[in-house]
C-alpha positions as a Markdown table, in Angstrom:
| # | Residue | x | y | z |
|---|---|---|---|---|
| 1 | Unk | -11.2 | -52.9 | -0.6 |
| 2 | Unk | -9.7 | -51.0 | -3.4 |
| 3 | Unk | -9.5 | -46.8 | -2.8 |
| 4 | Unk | -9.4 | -44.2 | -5.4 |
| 5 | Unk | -7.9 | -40.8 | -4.6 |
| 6 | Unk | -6.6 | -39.5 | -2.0 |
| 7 | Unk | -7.4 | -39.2 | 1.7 |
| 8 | Unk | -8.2 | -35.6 | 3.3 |
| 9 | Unk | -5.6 | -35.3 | 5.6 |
| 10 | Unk | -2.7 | -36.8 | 2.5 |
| 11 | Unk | -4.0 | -33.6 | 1.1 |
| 12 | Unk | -3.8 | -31.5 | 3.9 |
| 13 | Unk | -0.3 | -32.5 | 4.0 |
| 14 | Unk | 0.6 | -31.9 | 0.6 |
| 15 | Unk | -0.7 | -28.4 | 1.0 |
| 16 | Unk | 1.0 | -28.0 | 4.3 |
| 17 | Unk | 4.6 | -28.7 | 2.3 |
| 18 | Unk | 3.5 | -26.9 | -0.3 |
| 19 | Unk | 2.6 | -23.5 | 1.9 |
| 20 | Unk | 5.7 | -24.1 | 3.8 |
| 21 | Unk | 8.7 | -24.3 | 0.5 |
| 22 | Unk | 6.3 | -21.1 | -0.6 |
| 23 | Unk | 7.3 | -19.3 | 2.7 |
| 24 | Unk | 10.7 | -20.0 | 2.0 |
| 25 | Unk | 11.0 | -19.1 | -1.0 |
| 26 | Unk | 8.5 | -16.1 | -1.9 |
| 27 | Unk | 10.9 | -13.5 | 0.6 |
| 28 | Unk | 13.9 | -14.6 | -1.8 |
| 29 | Unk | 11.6 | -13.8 | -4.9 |
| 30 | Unk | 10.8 | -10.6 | -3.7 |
| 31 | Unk | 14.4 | -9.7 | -3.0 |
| 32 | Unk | 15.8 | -10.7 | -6.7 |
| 33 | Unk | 12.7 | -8.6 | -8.1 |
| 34 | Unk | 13.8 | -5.4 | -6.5 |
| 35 | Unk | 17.2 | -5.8 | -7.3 |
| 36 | Unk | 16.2 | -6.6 | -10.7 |
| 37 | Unk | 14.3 | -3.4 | -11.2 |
| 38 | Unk | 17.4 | -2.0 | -9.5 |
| 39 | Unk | 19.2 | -2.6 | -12.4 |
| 40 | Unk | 17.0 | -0.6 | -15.0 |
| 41 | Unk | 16.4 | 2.0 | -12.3 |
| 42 | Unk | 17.3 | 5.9 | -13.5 |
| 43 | Unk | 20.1 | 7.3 | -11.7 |
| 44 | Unk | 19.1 | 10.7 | -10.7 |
| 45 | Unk | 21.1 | 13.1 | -8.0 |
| 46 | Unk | 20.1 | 16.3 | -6.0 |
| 47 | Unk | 20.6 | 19.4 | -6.8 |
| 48 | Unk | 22.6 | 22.3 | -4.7 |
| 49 | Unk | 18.9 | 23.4 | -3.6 |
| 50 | Unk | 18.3 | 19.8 | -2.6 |
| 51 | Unk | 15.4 | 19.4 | -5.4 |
| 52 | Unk | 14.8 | 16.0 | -7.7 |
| 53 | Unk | 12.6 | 16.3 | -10.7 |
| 54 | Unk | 11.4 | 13.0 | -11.4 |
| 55 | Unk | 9.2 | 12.0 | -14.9 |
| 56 | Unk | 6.6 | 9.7 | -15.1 |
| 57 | Unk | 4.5 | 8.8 | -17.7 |
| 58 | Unk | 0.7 | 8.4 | -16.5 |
| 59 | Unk | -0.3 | 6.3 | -19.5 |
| 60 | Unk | -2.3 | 3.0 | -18.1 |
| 61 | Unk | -0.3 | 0.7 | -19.9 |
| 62 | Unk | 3.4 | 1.7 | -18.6 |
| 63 | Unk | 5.9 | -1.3 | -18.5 |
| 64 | Unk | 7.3 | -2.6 | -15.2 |
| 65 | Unk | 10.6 | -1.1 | -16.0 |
| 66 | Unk | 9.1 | 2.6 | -16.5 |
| 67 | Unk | 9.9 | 5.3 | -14.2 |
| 68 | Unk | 12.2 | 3.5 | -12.0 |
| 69 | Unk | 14.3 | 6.0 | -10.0 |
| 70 | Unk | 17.2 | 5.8 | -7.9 |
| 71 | Unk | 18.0 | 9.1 | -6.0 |
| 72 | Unk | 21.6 | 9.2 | -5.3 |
| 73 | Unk | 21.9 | 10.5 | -1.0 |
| 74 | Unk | 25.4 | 12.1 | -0.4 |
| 75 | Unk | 26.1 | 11.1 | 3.3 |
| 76 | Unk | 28.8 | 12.0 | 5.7 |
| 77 | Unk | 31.1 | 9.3 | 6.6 |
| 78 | Unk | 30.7 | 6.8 | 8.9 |
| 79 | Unk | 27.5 | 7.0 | 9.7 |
| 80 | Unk | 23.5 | 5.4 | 9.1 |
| 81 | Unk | 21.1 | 6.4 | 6.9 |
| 82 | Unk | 17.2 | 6.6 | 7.2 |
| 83 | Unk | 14.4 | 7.8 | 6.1 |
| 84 | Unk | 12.2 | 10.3 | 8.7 |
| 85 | Unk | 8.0 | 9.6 | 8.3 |
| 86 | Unk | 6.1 | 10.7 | 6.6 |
| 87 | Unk | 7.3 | 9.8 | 3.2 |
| 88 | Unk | 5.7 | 8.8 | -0.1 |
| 89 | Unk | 4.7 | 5.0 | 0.1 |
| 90 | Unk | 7.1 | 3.1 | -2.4 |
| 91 | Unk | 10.5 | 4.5 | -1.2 |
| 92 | Unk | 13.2 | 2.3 | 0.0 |
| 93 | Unk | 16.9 | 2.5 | 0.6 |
| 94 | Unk | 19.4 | 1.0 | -1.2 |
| 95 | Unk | 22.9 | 0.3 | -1.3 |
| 96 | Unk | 24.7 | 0.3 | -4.3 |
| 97 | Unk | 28.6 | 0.0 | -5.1 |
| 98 | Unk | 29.0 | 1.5 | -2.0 |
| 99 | Unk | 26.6 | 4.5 | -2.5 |
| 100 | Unk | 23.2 | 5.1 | -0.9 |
| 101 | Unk | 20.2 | 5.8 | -2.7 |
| 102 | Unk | 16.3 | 5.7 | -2.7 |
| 103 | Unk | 14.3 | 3.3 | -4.8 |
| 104 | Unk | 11.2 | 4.6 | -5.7 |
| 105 | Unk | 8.9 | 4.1 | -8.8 |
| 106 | Unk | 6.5 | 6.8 | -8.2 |
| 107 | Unk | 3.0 | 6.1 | -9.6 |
| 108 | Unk | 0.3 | 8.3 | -11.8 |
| 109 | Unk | -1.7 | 9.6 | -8.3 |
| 110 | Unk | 1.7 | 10.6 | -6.7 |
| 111 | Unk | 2.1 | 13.4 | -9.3 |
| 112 | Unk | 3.2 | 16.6 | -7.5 |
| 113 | Unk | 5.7 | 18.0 | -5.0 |
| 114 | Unk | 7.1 | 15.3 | -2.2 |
| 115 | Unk | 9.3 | 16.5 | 0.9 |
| 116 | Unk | 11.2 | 13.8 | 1.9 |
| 117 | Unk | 13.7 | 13.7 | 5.1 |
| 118 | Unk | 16.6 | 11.8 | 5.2 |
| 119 | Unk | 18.3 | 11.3 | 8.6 |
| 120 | Unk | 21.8 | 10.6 | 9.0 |
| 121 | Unk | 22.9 | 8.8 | 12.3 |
| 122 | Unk | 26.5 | 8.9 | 13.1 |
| 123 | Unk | 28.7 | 11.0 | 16.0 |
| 124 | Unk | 26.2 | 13.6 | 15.5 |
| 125 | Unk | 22.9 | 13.3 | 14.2 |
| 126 | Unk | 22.0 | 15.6 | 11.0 |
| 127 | Unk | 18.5 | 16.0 | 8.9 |
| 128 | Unk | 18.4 | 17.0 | 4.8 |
| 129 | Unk | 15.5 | 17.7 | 3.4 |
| 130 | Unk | 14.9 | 16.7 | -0.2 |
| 131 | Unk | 12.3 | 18.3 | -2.4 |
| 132 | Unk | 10.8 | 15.8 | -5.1 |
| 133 | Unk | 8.9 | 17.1 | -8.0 |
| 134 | Unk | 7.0 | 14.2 | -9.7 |
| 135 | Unk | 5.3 | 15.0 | -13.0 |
| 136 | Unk | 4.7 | 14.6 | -16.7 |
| 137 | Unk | 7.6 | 15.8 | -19.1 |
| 138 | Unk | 5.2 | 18.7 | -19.9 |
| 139 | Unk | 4.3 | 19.4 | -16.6 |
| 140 | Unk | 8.4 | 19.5 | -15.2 |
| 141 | Unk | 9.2 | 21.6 | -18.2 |
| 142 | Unk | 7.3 | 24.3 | -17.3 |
| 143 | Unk | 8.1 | 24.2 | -13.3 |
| 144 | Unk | 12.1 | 24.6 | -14.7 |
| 145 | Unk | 11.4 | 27.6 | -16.7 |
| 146 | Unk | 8.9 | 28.9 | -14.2 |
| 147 | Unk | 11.5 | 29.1 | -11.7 |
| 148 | Unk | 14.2 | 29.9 | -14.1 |
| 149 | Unk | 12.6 | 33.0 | -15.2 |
| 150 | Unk | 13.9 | 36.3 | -13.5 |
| 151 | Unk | 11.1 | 37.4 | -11.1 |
């Protein structure tokens, strides 16, 4: 007697190996990704007053590469750096060349003001907090000369 096709379990295991070289390799893909969008992120630092001003466009059809930030974190030597919950969903830590920062690509709905607490762990354990203003170019313009204006 002469088959045609397969059987159901030479399927099943052709899907097992298939589901099991995915799980391998889908965590690598993820990691290349975010150090791809690493690479076109915005540097951006803190200010003395610990602020970030952040702008987004809220236009439906942004690019993957649009508002990509990377907020530079000056820590003390020799010591860990974390983030404290609550904070925005998105935001990771990154290392790079040797310097700490956030990764965040804040979207449309997170427009607004963000406190965000980074926690250093080292001989002594020490809080900063970090104000992030997310916004349209319109929207951050006025904020600055808001607060720049003499009261």
């Amino acid at each position: 007697m002469e088959r045609k096709g397969f059987t159901l379990l030479e399927l099943l295991v052709v899907m097992s190996i298939i589901l099991v070289l995915l799980s391998i390799s889908l965590p690598c893909l993820l990691r290349a990704k975010d150090s791809a969008l690493a690479l076109v992120a915005a540097e951006v630092a803190v200010n003395k007053e610990g602020k970030v001003f952040l702008e987004i466009n809220d236009r439906p059809n942004r690019r993957a590469t649009d508002n990509i930030y990377m907020i530079k974190i000056d820590r003390p030597p020799k010591c860990s750096i974390r983030l404290k919950r609550p904070y925005p969903s998105g935001m990771k830590l990154r290392k790079k060349d040797g310097e700490d920062y956030i990764l965040w690509r804040p979207k449309p709905q997170q427009i607004g003001t963000h406190q965000v607490t980074v926690v250093f762990n080292g001989r002594e354990t020490s809080e900063k907090e970090v104000t992030v203003y997310v916004g349209t170019h319109e929207v951050l313009e006025a904020l600055q000369k808001a607060k720049a204006a003499p009261r």
